[in-house]
N, CA, C and O atoms as a GROMACS GRO file, in nm:
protein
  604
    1UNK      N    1  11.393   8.291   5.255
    1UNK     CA    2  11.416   8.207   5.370
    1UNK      C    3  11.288   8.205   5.454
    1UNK      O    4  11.228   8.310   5.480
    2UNK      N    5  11.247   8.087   5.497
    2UNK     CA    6  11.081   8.059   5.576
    2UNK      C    7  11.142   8.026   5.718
    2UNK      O    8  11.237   7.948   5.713
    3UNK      N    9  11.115   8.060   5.812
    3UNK     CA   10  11.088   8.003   5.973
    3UNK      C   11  10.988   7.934   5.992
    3UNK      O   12  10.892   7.945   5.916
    4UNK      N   13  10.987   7.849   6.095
    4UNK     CA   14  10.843   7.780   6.110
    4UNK      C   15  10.903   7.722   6.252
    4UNK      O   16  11.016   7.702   6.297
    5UNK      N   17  10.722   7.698   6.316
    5UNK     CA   18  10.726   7.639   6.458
    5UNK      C   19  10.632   7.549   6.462
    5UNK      O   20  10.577   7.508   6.360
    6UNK      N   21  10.601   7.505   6.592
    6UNK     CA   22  10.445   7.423   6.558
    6UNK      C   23  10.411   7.418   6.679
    6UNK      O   24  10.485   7.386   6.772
    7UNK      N   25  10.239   7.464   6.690
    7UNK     CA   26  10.213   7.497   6.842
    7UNK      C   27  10.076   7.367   6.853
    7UNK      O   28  10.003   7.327   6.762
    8UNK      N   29  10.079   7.329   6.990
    8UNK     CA   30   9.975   7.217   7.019
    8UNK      C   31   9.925   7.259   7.145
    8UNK      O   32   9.983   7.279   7.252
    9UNK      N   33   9.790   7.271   7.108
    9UNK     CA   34   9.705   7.278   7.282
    9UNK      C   35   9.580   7.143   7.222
    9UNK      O   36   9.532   7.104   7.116
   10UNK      N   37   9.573   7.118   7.339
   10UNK     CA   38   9.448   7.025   7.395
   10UNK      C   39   9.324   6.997   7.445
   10UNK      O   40   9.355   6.891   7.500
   11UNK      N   41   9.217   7.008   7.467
   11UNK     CA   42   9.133   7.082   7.577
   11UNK      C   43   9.129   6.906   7.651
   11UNK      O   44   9.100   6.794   7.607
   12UNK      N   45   9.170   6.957   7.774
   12UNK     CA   46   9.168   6.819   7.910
   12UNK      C   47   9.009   6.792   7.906
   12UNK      O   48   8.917   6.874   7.906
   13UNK      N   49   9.004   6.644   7.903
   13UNK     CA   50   8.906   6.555   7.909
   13UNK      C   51   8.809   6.625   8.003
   13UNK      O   52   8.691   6.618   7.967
   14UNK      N   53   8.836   6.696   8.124
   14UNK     CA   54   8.758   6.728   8.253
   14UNK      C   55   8.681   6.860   8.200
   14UNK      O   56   8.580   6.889   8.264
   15UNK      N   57   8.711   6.934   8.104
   15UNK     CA   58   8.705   7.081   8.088
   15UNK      C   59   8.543   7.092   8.048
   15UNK      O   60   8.478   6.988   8.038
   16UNK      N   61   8.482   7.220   8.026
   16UNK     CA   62   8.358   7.258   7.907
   16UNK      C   63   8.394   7.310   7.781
   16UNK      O   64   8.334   7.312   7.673
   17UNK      N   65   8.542   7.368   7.826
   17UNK     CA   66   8.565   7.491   7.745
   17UNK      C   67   8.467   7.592   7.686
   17UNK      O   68   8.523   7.691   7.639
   18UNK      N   69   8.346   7.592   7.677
   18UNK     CA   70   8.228   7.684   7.685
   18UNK      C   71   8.206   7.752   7.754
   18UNK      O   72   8.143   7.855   7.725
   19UNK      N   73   8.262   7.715   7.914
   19UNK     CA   74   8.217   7.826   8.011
   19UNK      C   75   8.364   7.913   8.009
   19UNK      O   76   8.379   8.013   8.079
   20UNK      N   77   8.423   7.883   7.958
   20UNK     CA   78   8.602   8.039   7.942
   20UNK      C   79   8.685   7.940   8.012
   20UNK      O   80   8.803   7.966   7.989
   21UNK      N   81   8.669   7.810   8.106
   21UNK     CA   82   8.721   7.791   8.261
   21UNK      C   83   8.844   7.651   8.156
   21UNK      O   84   8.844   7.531   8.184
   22UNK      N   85   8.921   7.705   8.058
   22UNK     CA   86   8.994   7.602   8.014
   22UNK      C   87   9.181   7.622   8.040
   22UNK      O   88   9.245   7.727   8.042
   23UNK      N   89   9.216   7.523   8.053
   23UNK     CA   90   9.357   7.515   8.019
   23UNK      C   91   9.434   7.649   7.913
   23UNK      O   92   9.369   7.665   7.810
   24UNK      N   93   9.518   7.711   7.920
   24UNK     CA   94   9.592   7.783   7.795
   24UNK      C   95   9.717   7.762   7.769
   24UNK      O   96   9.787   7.821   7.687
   25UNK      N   97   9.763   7.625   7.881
   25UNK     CA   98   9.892   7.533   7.845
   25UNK      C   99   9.880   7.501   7.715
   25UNK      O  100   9.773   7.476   7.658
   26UNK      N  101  10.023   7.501   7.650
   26UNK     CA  102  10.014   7.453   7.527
   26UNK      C  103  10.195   7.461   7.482
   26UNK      O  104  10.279   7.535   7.534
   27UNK      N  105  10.215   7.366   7.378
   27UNK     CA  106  10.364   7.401   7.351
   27UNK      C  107  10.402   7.391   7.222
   27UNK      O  108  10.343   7.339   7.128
   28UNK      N  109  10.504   7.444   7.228
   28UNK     CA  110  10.598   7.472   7.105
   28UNK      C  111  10.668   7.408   7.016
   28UNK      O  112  10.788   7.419   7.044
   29UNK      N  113  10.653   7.353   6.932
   29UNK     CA  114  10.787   7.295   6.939
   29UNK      C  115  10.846   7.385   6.722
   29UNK      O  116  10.796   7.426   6.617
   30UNK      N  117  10.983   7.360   6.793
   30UNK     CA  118  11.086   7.450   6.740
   30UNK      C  119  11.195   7.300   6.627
   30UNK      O  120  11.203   7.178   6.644
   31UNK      N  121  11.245   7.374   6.544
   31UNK     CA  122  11.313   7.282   6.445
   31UNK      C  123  11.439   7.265   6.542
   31UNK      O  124  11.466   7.359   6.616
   32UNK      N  125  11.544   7.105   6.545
   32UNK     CA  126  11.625   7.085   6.621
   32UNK      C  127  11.558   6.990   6.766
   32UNK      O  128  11.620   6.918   6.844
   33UNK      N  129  11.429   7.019   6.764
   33UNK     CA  130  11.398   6.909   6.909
   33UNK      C  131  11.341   6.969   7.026
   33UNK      O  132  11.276   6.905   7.109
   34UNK      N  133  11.372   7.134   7.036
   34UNK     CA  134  11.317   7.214   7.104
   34UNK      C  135  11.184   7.214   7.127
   34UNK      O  136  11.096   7.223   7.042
   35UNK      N  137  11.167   7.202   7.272
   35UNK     CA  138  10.994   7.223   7.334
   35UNK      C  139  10.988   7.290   7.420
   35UNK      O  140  11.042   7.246   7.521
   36UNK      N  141  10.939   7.390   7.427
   36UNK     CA  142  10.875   7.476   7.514
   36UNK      C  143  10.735   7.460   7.549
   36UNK      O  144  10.646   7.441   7.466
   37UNK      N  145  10.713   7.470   7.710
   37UNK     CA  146  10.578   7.474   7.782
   37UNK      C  147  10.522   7.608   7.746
   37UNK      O  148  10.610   7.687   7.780
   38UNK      N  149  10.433   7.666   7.702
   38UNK     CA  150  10.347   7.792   7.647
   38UNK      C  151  10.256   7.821   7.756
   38UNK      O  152  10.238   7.723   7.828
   39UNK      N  153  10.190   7.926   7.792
   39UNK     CA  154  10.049   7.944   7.781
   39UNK      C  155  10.055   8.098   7.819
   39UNK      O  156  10.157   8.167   7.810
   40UNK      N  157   9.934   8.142   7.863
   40UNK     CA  158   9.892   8.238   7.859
   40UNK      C  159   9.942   8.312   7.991
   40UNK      O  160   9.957   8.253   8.098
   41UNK      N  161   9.966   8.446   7.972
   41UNK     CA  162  10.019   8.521   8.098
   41UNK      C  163   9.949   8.504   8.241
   41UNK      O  164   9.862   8.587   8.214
   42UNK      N  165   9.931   8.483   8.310
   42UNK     CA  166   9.847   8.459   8.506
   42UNK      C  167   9.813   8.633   8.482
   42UNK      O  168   9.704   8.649   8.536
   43UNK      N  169   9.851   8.744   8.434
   43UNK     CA  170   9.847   8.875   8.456
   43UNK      C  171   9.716   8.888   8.364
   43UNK      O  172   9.626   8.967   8.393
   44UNK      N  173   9.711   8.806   8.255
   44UNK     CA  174   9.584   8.808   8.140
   44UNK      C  175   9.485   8.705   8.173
   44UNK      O  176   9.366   8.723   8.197
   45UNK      N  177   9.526   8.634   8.172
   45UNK     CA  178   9.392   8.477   8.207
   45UNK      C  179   9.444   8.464   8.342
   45UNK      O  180   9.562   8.491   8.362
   46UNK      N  181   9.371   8.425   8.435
   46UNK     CA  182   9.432   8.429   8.578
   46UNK      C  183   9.454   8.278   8.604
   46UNK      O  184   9.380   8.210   8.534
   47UNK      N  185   9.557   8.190   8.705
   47UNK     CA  186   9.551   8.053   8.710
   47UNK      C  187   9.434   8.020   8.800
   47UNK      O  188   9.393   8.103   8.881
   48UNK      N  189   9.370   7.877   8.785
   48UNK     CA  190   9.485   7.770   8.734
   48UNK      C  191   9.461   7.766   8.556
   48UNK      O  192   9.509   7.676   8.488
   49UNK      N  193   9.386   7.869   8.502
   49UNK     CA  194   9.353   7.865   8.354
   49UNK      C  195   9.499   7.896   8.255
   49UNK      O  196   9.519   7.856   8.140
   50UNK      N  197   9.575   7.967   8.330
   50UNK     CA  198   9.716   8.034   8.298
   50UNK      C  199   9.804   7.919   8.402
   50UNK      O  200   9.771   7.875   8.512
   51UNK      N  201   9.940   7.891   8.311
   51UNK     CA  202  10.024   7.798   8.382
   51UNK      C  203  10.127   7.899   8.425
   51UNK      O  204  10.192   7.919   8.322
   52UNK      N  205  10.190   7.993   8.547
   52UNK     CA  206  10.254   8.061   8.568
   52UNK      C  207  10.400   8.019   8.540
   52UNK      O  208  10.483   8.110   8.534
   53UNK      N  209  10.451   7.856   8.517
   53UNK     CA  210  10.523   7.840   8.528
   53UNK      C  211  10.563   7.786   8.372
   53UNK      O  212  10.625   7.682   8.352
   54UNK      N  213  10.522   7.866   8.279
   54UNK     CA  214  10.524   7.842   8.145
   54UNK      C  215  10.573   7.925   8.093
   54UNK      O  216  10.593   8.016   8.175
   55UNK      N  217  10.628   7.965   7.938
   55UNK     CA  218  10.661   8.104   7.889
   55UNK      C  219  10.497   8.123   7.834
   55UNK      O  220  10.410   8.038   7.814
   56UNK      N  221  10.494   8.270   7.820
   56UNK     CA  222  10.400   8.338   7.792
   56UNK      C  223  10.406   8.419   7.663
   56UNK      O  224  10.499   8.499   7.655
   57UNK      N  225  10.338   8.413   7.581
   57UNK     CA  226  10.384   8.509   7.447
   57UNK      C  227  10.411   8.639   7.482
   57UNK      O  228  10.522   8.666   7.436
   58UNK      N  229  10.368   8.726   7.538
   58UNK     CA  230  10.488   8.834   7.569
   58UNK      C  231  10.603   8.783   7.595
   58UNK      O  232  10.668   8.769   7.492
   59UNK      N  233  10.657   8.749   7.687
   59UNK     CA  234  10.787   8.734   7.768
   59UNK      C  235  10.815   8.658   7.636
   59UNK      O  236  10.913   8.727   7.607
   60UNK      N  237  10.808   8.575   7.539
   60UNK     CA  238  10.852   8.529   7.408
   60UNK      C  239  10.888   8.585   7.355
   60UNK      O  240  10.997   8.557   7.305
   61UNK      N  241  10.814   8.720   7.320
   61UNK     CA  242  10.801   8.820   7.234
   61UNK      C  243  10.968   8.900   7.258
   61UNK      O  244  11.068   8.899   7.187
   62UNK      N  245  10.944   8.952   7.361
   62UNK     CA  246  11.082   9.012   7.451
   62UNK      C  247  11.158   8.952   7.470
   62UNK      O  248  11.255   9.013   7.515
   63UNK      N  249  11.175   8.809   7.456
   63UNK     CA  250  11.294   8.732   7.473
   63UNK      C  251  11.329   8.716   7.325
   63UNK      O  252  11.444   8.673   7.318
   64UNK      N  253  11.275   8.732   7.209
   64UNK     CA  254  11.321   8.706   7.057
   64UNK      C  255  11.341   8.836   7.046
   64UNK      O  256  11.463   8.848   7.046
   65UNK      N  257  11.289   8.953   7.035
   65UNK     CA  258  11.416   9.078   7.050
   65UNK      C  259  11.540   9.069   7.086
   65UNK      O  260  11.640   9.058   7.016
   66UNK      N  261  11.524   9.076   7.233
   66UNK     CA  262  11.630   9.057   7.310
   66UNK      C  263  11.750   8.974   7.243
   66UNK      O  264  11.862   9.026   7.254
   67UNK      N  265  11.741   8.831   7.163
   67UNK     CA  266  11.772   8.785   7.133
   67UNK      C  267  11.871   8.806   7.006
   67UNK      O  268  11.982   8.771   6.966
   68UNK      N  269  11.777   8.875   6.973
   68UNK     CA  270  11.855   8.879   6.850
   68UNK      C  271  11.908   9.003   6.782
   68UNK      O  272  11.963   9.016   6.673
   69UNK      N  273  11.874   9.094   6.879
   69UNK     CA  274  11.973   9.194   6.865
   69UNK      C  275  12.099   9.143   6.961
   69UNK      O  276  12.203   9.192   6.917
   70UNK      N  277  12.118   9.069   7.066
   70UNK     CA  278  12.232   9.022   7.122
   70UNK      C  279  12.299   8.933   6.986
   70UNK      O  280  12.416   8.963   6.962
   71UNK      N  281  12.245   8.844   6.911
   71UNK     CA  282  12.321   8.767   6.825
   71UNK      C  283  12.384   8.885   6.701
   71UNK      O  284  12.485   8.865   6.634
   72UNK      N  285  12.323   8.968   6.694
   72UNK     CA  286  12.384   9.065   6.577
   72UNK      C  287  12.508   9.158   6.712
   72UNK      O  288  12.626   9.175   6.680
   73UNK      N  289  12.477   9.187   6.796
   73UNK     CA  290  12.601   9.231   6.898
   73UNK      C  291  12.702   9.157   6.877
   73UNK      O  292  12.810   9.198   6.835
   74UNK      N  293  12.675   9.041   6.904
   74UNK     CA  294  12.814   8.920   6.914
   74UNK      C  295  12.891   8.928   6.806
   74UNK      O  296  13.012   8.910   6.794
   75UNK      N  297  12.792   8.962   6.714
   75UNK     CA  298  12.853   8.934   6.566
   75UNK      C  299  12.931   9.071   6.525
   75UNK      O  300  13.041   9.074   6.469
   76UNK      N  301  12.870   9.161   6.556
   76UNK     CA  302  12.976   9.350   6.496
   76UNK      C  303  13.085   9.316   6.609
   76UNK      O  304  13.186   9.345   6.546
   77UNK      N  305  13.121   9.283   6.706
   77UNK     CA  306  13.200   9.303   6.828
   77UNK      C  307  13.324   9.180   6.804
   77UNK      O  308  13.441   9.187   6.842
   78UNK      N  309  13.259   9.069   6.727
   78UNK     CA  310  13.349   8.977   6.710
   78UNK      C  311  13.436   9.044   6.587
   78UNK      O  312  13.558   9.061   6.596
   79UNK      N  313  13.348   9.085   6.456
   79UNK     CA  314  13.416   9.175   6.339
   79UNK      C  315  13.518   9.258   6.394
   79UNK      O  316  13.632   9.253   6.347
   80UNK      N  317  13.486   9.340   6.494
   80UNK     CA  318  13.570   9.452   6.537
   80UNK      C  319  13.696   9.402   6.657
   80UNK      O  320  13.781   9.469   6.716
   81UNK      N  321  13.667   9.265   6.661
   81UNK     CA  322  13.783   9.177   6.715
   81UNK      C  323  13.762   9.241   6.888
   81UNK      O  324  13.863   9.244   6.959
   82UNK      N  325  13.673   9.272   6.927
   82UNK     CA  326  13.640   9.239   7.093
   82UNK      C  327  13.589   9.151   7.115
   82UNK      O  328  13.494   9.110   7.048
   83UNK      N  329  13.654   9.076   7.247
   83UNK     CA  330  13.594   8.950   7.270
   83UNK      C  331  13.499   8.986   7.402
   83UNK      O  332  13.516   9.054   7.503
   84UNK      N  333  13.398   8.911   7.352
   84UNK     CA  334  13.268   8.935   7.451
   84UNK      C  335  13.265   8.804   7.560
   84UNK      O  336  13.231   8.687   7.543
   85UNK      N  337  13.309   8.867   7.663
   85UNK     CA  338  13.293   8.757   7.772
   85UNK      C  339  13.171   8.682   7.844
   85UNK      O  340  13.155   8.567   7.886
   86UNK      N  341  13.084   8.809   7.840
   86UNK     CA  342  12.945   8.782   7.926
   86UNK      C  343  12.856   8.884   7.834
   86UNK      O  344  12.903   8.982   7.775
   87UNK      N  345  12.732   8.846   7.833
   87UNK     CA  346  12.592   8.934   7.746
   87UNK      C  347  12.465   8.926   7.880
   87UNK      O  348  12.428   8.813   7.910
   88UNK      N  349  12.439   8.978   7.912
   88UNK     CA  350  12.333   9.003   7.968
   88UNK      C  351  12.262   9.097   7.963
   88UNK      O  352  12.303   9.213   7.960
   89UNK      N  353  12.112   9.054   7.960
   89UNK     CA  354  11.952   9.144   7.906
   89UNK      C  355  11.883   9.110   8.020
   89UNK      O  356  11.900   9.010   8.091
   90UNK      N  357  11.815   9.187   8.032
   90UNK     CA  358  11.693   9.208   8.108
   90UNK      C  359  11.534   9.303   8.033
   90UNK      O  360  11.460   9.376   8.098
   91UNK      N  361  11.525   9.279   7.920
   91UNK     CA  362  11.434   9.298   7.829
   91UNK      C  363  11.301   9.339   7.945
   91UNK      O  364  11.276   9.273   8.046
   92UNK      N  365  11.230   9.458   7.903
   92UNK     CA  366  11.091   9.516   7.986
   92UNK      C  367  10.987   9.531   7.875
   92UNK      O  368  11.041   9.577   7.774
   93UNK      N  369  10.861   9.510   7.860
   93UNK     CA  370  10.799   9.548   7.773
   93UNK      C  371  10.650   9.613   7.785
   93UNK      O  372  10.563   9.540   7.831
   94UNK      N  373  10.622   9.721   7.754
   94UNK     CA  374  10.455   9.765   7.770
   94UNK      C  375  10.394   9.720   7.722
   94UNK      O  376  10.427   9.674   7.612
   95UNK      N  377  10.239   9.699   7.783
   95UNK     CA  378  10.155   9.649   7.715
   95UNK      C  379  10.013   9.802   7.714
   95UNK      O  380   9.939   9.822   7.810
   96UNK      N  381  10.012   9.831   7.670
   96UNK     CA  382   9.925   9.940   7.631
   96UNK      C  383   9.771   9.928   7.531
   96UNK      O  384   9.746   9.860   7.432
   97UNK      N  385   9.682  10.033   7.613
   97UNK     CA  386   9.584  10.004   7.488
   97UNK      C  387   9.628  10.147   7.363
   97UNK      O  388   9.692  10.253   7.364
   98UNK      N  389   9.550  10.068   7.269
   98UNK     CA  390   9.574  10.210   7.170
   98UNK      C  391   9.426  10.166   7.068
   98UNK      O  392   9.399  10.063   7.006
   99UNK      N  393   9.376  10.254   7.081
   99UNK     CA  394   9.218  10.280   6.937
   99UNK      C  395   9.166  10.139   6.998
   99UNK      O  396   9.138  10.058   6.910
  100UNK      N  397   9.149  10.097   7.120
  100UNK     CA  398   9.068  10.012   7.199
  100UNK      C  399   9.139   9.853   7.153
  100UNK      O  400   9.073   9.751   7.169
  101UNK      N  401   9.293   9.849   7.089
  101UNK     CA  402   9.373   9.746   7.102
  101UNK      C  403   9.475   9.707   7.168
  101UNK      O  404   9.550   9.804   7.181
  102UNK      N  405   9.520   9.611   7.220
  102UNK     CA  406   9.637   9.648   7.323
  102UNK      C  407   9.763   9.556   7.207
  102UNK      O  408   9.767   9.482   7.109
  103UNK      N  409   9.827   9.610   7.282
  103UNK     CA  410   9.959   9.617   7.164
  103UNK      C  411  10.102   9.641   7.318
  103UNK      O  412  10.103   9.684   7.433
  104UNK      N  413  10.183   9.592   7.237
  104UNK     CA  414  10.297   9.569   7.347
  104UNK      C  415  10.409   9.684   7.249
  104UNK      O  416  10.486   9.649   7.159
  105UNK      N  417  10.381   9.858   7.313
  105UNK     CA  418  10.406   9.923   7.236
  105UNK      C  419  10.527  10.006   7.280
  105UNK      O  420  10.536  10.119   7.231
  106UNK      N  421  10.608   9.971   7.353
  106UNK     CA  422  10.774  10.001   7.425
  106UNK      C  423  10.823   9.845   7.443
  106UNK      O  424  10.774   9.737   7.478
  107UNK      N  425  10.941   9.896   7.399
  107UNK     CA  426  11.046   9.759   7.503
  107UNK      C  427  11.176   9.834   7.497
  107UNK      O  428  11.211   9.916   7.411
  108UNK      N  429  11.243   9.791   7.602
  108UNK     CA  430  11.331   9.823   7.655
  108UNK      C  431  11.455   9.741   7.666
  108UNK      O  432  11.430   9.641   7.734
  109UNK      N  433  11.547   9.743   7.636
  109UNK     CA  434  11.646   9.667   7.617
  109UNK      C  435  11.727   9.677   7.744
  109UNK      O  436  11.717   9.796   7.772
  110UNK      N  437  11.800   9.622   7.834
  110UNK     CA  438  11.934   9.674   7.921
  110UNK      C  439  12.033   9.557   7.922
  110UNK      O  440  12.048   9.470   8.008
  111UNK      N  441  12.099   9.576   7.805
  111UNK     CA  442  12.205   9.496   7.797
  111UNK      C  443  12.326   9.518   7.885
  111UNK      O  444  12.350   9.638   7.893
  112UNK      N  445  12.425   9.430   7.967
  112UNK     CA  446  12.508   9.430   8.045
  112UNK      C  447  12.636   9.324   7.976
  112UNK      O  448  12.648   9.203   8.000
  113UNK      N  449  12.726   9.410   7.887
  113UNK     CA  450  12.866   9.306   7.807
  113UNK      C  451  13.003   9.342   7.894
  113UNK      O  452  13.064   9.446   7.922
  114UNK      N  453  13.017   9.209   7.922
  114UNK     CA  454  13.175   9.240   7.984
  114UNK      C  455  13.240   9.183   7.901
  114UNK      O  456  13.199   9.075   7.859
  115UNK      N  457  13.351   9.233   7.857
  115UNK     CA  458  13.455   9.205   7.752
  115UNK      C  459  13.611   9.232   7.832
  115UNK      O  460  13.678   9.309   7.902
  116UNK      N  461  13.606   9.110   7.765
  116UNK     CA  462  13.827   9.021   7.828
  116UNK      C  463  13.888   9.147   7.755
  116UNK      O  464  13.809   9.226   7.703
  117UNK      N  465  13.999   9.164   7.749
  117UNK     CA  466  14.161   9.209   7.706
  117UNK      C  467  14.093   9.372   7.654
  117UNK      O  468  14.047   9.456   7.732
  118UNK      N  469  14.103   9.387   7.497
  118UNK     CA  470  14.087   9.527   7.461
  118UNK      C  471  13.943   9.555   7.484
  118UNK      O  472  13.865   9.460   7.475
  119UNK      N  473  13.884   9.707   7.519
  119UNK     CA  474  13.796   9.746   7.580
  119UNK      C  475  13.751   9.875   7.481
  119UNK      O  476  13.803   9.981   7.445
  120UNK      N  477  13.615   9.796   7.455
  120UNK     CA  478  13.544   9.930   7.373
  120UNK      C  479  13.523  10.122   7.465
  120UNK      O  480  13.505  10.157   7.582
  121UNK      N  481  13.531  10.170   7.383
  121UNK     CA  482  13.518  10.285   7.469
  121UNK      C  483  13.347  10.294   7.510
  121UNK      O  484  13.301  10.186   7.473
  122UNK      N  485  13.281  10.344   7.546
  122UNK     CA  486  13.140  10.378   7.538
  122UNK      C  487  13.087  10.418   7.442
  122UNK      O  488  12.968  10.405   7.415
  123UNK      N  489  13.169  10.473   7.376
  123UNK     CA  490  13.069  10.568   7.214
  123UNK      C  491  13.106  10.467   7.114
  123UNK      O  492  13.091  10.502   6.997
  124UNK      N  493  13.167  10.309   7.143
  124UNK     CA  494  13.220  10.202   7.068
  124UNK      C  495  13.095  10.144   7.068
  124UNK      O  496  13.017  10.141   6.973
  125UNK      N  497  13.071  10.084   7.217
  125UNK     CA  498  12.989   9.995   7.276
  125UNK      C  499  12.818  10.025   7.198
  125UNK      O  500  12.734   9.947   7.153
  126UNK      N  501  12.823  10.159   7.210
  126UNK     CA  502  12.665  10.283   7.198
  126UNK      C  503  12.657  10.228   7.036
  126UNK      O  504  12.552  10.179   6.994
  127UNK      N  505  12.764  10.240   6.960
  127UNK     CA  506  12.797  10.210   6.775
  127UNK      C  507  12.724  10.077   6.757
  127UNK      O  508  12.647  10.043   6.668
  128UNK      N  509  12.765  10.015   6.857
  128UNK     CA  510  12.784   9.878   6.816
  128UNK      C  511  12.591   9.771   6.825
  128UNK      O  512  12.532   9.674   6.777
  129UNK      N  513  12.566   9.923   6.956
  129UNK     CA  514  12.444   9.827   7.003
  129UNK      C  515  12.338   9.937   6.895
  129UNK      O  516  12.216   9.919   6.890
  130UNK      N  517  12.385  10.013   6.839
  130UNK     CA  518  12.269  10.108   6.731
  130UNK      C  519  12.268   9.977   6.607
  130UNK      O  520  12.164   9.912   6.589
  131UNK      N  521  12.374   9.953   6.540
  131UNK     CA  522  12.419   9.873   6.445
  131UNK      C  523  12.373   9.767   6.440
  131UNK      O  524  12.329   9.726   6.333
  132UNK      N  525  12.367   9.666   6.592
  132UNK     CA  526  12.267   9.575   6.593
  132UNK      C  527  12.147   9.590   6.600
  132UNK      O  528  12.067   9.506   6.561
  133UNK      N  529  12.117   9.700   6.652
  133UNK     CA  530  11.960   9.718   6.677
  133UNK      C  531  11.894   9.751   6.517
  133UNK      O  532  11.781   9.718   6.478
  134UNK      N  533  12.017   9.838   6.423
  134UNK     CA  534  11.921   9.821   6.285
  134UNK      C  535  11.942   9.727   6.195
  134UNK      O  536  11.892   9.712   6.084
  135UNK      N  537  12.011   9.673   6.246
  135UNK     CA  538  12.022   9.522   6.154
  135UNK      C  539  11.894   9.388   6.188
  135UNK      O  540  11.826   9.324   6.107
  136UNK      N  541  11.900   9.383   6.319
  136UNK     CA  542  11.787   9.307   6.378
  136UNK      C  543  11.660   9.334   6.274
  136UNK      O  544  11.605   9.437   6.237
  137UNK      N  545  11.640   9.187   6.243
  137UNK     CA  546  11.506   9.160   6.163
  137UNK      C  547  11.375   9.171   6.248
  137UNK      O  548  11.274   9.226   6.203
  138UNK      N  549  11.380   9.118   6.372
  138UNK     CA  550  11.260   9.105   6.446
  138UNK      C  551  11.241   9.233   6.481
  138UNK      O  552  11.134   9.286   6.451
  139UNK      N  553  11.381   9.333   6.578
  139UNK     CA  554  11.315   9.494   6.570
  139UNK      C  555  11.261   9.511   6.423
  139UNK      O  556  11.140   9.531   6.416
  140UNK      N  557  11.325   9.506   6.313
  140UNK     CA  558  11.305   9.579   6.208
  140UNK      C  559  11.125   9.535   6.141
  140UNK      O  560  11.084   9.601   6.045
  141UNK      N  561  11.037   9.427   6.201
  141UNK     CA  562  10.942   9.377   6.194
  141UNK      C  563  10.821   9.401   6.272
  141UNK      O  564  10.709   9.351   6.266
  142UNK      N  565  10.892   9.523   6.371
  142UNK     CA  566  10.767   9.523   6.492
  142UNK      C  567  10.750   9.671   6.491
  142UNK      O  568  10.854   9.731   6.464
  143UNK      N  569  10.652   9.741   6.513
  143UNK     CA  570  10.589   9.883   6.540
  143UNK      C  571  10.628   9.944   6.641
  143UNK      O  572  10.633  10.066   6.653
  144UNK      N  573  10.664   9.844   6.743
  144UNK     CA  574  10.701   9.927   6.897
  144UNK      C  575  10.810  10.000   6.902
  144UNK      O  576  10.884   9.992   6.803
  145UNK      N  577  10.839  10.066   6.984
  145UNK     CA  578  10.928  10.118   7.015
  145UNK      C  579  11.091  10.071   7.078
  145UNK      O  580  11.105  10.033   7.194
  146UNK      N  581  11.152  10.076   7.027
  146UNK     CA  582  11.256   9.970   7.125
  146UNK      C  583  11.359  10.096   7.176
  146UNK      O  584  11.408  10.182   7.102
  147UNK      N  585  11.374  10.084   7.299
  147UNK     CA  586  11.556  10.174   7.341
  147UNK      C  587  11.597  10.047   7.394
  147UNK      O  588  11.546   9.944   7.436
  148UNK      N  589  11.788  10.131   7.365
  148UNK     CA  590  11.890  10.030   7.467
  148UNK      C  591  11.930  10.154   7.554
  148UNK      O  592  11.966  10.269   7.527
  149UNK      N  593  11.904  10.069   7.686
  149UNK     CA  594  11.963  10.133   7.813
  149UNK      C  595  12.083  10.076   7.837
  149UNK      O  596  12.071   9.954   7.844
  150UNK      N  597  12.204  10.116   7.855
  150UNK     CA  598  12.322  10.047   7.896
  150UNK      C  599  12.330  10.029   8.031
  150UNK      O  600  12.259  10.103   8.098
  151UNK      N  601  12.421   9.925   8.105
  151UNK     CA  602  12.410   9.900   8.247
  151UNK      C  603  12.564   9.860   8.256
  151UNK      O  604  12.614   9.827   8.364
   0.00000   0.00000   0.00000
């Protein structure tokens, strides 16, 4: 099975791009119609070179974790016949140097599930979010470190 995306940047008519002083807007686009505004973090390239009001490949990065260990959650919890009312993440991630590379080498998960009628116990909930977390392809693809903090 292949994934695929397709990313487009531009350099604006006004620019040098020689002197560093360019645009790092740029977007995404995703199978289904999906477009996302891109660019570079304001914390890494500073604006107006960085669009603050764009996603940023970290916060991407941490939002496709996040992601998809929640879609493998939905999925053991639905098997085990709890119905999941609400999912909420708040995904954190380091960015660290290591051997003079920086690498985004913790993330942190804090998932928040409220569930209708029957109610997992905690050492259910703890099962359920280990189970997704080793099933997840994207954790299972990355070097960092991941915990789930419960909330």
């Amino acid at each position: 099975m292949k994934h695929s995306a397709r990313v487009f940047w531009k350099k604006n008519q006004h620019e040098l791009f020689t002197d560093g002083k360019y645009s790092r807007a740029h977007i995404w686009y995703f199978d289904g119609g999906a477009e996302v505004l891109a660019s570079s973090s304001p914390e890494i390239v500073p604006t107006p070179m960085s669009d603050a009001s764009a996603v940023d490949p970290e916060e991407a990065f941490l939002g496709s974790v996040s992601s998809c260990h929640m879609l493998f959650f939905l999925s053991i919890a639905s098997k085990k016949k709890y119905v999941v009312e609400c999912y909420k993440d708040h995904p954190v991630g380091e960015l660290n140097e290591i051997k003079g590379k920086k690498a985004i080498t913790a993330i942190t998960l804090y998932p928040k599930v409220i569930f209708k009628g029957n109610q997992p116990s905690i050492k259910n909930i703890e099962e359920m979010h280990n189970l997704a977390h080793s099933n997840c392809f994207i954790a299972n693809s990355i070097i960092a470190n991941i915990q789930i903090k419960l909330i």
